[in-house]
Structures are given as structure tokens and as C-alpha cells.
C-alpha positions in Angstrom: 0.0 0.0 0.0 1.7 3.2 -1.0 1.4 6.2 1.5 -0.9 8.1 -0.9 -4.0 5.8 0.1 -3.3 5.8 3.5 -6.1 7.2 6.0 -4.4 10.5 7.4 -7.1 12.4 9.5 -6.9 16.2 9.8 -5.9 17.1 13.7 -5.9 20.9 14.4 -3.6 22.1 17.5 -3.8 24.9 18.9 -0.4 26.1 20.6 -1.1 26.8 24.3 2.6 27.9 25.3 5.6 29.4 23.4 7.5 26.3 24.5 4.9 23.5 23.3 6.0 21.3 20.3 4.3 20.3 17.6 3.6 16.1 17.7 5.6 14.4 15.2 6.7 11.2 13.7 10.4 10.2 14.3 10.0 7.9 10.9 7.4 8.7 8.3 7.1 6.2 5.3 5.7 3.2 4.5 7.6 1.5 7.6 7.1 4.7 9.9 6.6 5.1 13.8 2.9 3.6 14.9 2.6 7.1 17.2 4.3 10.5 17.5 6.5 11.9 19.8 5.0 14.2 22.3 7.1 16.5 24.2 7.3 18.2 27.4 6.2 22.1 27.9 8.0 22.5 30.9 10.2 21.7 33.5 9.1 18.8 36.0 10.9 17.1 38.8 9.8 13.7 39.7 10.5 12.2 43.1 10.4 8.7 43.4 7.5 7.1 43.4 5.6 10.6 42.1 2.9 10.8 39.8 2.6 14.1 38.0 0.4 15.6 35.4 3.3 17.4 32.4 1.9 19.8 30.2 2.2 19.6 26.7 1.2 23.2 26.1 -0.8 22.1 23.0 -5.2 21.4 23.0 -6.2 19.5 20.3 -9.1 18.8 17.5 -9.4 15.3 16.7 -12.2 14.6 14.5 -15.7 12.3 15.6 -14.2 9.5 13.6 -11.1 9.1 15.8 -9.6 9.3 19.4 -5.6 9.2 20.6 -4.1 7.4 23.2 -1.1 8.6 24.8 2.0 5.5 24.9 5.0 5.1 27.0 8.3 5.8 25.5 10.8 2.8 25.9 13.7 4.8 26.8 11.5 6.4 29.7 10.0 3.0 30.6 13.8 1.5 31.3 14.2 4.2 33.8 11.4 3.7 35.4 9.1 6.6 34.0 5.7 5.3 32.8 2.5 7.5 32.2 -1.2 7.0 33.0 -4.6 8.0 32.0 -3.4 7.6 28.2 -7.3 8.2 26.8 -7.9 11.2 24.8 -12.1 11.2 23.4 -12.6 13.0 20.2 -14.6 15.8 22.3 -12.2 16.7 24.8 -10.3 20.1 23.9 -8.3 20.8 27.0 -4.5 20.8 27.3 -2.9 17.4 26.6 -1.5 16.8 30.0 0.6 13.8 30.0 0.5 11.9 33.1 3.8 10.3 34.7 4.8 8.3 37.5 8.1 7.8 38.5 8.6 3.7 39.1 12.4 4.1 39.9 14.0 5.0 43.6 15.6 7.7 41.9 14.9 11.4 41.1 13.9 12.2 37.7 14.2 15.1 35.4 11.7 16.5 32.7 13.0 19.7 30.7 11.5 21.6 28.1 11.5 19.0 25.0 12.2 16.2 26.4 9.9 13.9 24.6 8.0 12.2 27.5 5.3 10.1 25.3 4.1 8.8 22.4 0.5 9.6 20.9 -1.4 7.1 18.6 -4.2 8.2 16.9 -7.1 5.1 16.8 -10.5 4.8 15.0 -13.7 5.2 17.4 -15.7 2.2 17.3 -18.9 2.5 20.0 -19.5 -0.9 20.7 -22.8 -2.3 21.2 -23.1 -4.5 25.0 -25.6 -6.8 25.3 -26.2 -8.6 28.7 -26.2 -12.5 28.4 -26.5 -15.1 30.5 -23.8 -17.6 28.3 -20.9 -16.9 26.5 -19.8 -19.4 23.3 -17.0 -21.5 24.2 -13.8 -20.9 23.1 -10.5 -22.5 22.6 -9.0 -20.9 25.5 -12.2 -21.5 27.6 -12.2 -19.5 31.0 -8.5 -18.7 31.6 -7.4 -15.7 33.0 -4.8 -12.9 33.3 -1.5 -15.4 32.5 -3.6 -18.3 31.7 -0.7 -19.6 29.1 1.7 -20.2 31.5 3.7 -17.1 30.5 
């Protein structure tokens, strides 16, 4: 598939701060990055075992059709920095605020432009739930959270 058919949906930002950074890809192309790098707004210190909200300095338009959801960044996640409360609906408008927690026992530093998460942009689907009182059986039957052994 060539990048000319791809689906590319039109997201206005809005720049909240002089600081903020525009999302973008790392890798663009056929083989690109799966989400974009989102960077920090300003300074943040996290203690150990601190959860934080960083702003982004950016507020967003996504359209109806589509939502985002905000991704750890691996080089973060091996020092222990991890973020929360990745769900961004199509209606919010507010500041993207990325939320962090600090895993590690030691201090962490945030600066202006350090990128501190990834955002993927997904298709909404609204789902349909229907109460039953059976499911169908399936090959896996009724195993749980690590039901392979793994």
C-alpha cells in the first residue's frame, strides 16, 4: 500500500505555550513510527514514586471519527518513568497533559523538550453491549490474566 491511500485524519492544534511542540513522527514512510512523539512544555521534577500531570502546552481537534491514546516511550519506561490515564475522546479540547509516574528510587528530570510520550491516533468504534446469561465456548475456555503459563 503506498502512502498516498493511507487514511491520514486532519488534527488541528492549537499552541497553548511558546514552549509547546508540535507532535511528530520520528520515521514517516511506508515503515514509519505507529505514534508520535509528544514533548514536554515544561520543567518537571519527579521524586520517586511521584505521579505528575506534564503539560504539553498544546489542546487538540481530533475529528468524531477518531480518538488518541497517549503510549510510554521505551527509553523512559527503562528508567522507570511510565504514564497514566493515556485516553484522549474525540470531544475533549483541553490541554494534553501527560500523566507520569516515576517507578524508579531515583529522582527524575523533565525539561523543556524532552519527549515524554508517544500519541497514537485510533479509529472510534462504539461498541454495542448486550447482557447475556452464556458466552460461546472458546479454545481458551475461562483462563485468566496469565492463563498460558507465561
Amino acid at each position: 500500500m503506498s502512502t498516498d491511500t493511507i487514511d491520514r485524519p486532519r488534527i488541528l492544534v492549537q499552541r497553548l505555550l511558546p514552549t509547546a511542540q508540535m507532535p511528530r513522527y520520528a520515521h514517516t514512510g511506508p515503515y514509519g513510527d505507529l505514534a508520535a512523539d509528544l514533548f514536554a512544555a515544561e520543567a518537571a521534577l519527579l521524586a520517586p514514586g511521584a505521579t505528575l500531570a506534564v503539560r504539553t502546552g498544546l489542546a487538540m481537534e481530533l475529528p468524531s471519527t477518531h480518538g488518541a491514546l497517549v503510549e510510554d516511550r521505551s527509553g523512559l519506561a527503562l528508567r522507570g518513568i511510565t504514564t497514566l490515564a493515556g485516553v484522549i475522546d474525540p470531544g475533549y479540547r483541553g490541554e494534553l497533559k501527560i500523566v507520569l509516574t516515576n517507578l524508579s528510587d531515583t529522582e527524575q528530570m523533565v525539561a523543556p523538550g524532552h519527549r515524554i510520550a508517544q500519541l497514537r491516533i485510533v479509529r472510534r468504534i462504539e461498541a454495542a453491549f448486550e447482557e447475556t446469561n452464556t458466552l460461546a465456548e472458546a479454545p481458551r475456555g475461562q483462563g485468566g490474566f496469565g492463563s498460558t503459563g507465561h
